[in-house]
C-alpha positions, 0 to 999 in steps of 0.5 A: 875395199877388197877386190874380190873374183866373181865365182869364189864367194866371200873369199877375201884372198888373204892367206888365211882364208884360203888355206883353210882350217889346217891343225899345227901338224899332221900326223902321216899314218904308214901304208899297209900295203903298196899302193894301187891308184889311178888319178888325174892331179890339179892343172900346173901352177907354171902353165896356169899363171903364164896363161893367166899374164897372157889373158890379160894381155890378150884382146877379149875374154879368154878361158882357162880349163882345170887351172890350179886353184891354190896360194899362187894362182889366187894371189894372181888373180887378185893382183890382175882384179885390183888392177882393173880385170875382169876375172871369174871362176865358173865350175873351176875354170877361170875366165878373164876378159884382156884388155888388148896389152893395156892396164886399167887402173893405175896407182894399185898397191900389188901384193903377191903373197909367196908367190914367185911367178906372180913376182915375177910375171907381173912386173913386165905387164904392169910396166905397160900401165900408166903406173905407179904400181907397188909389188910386195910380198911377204917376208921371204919374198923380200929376200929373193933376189930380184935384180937380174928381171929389173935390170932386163926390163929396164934394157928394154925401157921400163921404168922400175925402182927398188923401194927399199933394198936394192935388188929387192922388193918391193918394187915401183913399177913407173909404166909408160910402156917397154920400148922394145930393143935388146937385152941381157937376161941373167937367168943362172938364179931362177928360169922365171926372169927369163919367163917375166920378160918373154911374157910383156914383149910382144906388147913392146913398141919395137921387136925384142931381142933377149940374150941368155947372160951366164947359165940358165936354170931350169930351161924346160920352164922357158920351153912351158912360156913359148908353148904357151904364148904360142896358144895365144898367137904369139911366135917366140924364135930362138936359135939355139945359142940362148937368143930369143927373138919377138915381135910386137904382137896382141896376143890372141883370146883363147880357150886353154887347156891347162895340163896336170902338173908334172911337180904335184905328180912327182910325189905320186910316183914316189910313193910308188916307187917306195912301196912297191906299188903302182899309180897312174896319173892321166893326162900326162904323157911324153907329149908334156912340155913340162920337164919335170915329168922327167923325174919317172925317168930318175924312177926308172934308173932306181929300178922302177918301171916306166910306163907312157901310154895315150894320156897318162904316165904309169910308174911301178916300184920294184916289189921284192928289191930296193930301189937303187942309189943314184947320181943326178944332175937335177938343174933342169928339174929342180923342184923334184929333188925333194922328191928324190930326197925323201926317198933317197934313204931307203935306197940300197946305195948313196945318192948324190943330186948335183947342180941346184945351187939356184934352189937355196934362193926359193922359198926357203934354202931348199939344200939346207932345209932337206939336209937338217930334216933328214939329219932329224929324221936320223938319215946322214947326208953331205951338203955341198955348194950345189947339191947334197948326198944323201947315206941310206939307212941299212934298215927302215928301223933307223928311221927316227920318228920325228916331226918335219919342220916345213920352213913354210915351203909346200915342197919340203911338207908334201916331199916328207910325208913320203917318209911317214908312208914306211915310218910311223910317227913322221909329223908335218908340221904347218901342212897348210904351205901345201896350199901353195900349190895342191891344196888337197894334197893330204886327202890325195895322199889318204887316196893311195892308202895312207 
């Protein structure tokens, strides 16, 4: 039988249904002017499905306000439904009633789609259960390493075993609780390990202590997970040198605001910059805890300018210049560097984005696909270990027309069509990816005008 989710009727989660009625490609049809627009994006897939793990764990119902309703956050909530909680949707909120750090079914078979967070999340709070659990993916998801949360978890007594691969999904969650302690967590390949094992440790037996092993990627999404559990009433300390500190604690039910997502916005704020023109995203502003708003400030050494004000963030491109190349360590906002890639060509000057080696084990290889698009599109680059240069076209007329293989990445479809804004002719192809994580994304793109 198909769990289903009160609130989204007859939706059986599979990903056809939810993506919807896309055709194989979308034709982006170029601006005819620069654009002017003031808009609010969908809540942050990072923020929604942290405070999703966090209400189910917690001790009643709680609410979350404008979530992201997309692939991933599904994906989530049908897990969380299989496993016995109750979740609904009610006028675009989701609410679920938590359990008080119990799971209650056991032997549930847990597919999560592409979805890395739900991947990642999950395995912490399903080691509370009585188990067995089986967390699966698709394809690409068995490819993506996964060792460095199994090894973390298992230092702090979960028991959790590799179905087939070693290192790899699935994986048999056994349950029977986390026993607290110390751990080492490696987090130099994804941010979300770290964010997994934060989130299922306040219902250890023992305080927990987690000690950054290596580099971390990504840092501003762990500042996301202690801002959010801390919304559910539970503290996590560090002390500056990569060690987290947490005691065993119910998190608290809640009502959560979830704030608009920083990564959708990027793309926003691009087509700003590359046509001159200016858009508004509110409820953003430099009280966001999301680092990847800091991707106006990569805008503003372009030549664009910045604006902050009381609940929004305003960028407005350069009218009468080119925006300028630029040299950017982008490790802490890696999901952006699409963004800037995709407008990199047009710049008077090379850019060159350093420091995201960890980007070729997300949904696809993120380096290799941005460089093989923008070699279609007739843009020379130079790919690197951990980064890529990309040579600006002396005119928007070397742009060759040509449709963009998206590698079922929604960052690779909604980065390129901010080609297709300036070139006419640009083509996405498999545009329902977009669905992973904004839905809507080529109606808010016919918004600002094209």
């Amino acid at each position: 039988m198909t769990a289903r989710v009160r609130g989204v009727p007859g939706r059986d989660f599979g990903v056809r249904e939810v993506r919807g009625d896309f055709p194989a490609e979308v034709l982006i049809e170029p601006l005819v002017c620069p654009v002017d627009a003031v808009l609010r994006v969908p809540g942050s897939k990072s923020v929604t499905n942290r405070a999703m793990i966090c209400c189910a764990l917690a001790n009643g119902e709680s609410g979350l306000g404008n979530p992201l309703l997309s692939d991933d956050s599904f994906w989530l909530m049908k897990a969380l439904s299989d496993l016995g909680f109750e979740v609904s949707v009610e006028d675009g909120d989701v609410r679920i009633v938590g359990r008080g750090g119990e799971i209650p079914n056991r032997d549930v078979e847990v597919f999560v789609g592409n979805a890395g967070t739900a991947a990642r999340f999950l395995p912490s709070a399903l080691a509370l259960g009585a188990g067995p659990y089986r967390v699966d993916g698709v394809p690409r998801m068995r490819e993506r390493p996964i060792s460095d949360l199994v090894e973390a978890l298992r230092a702090l007594g979960a028991k959790i075993d590799y179905a087939d691969r070693e290192g790899r999904f699935p994986l048999v969650v056994r349950g029977g609780g986390l026993e607290g302690g110390e751990a080492r967590v490696r987090s130099g390949r994804s941010s979300q390990f770290l964010s997994g094992v934060m989130l299922g440790s306040p219902c250890a037996r023992n305080p927990v202590t987690l000690r950054v092993a290596g580099d971390l990627v990504s840092k501003p999404y762990i500042d996301i997970t202690r801002e959010v559990m801390s919304a559910f009433g539970v503290a996590v300390s560090e002390d500056g040198s990569g060690v987290y500190r947490i005691s065993p604690r119910t998190y608290t039910a809640t009502e959560f605001p979830v704030e608009p997502d920083a990564s959708g916005a990027s793309y926003f704020f691009a087509a700003a910059a590359l046509t001159g023109g200016r858009v508004r995203v509110e409820g953003l502003d430099r009280s966001s805890s999301q680092g990847d708003l800091r991707f106006v400030e990569v805008l503003r050494l372009m030549g664009c300018e910045v604006e902050y004000g009381a609940g929004y963030t305003e960028v407005r491109g350069p009218q009468n210049e080119k925006l300028s190349g630029v040299e950017v360590d982008m490790n802490e906002i890696s999901d952006t560097f699409l963004t800037l890639a995709a407008i990199a060509p047009f710049a008077s000057s090379p850019t060159s984005i350093t420091n995201i080696e960890h980007t070729r084990h997300q949904e696809t290889d993120r380096i290799t696909a941005v460089a093989t698009e923008l070699g279609r599109l007739g843009v020379q680059t130079r790919e690197s270990r951990d980064g890529l240069l990309i040579i600006p076209v002396k005119s928007v007329k070397e742009i060759v027309p040509a449709a963009i293989e998206t590698y079922d990445d929604h960052r690779v479809a909604m980065a390129f069509s901010l080609v297709g804004l300036l070139v006419g002719g640009v083509r996405i192809r498999n545009p329902s990816c977009v669905t992973k994580t904004l839905p809507d994304f080529f109606e808010r793109l016919r918004f600002l005008g094209g």
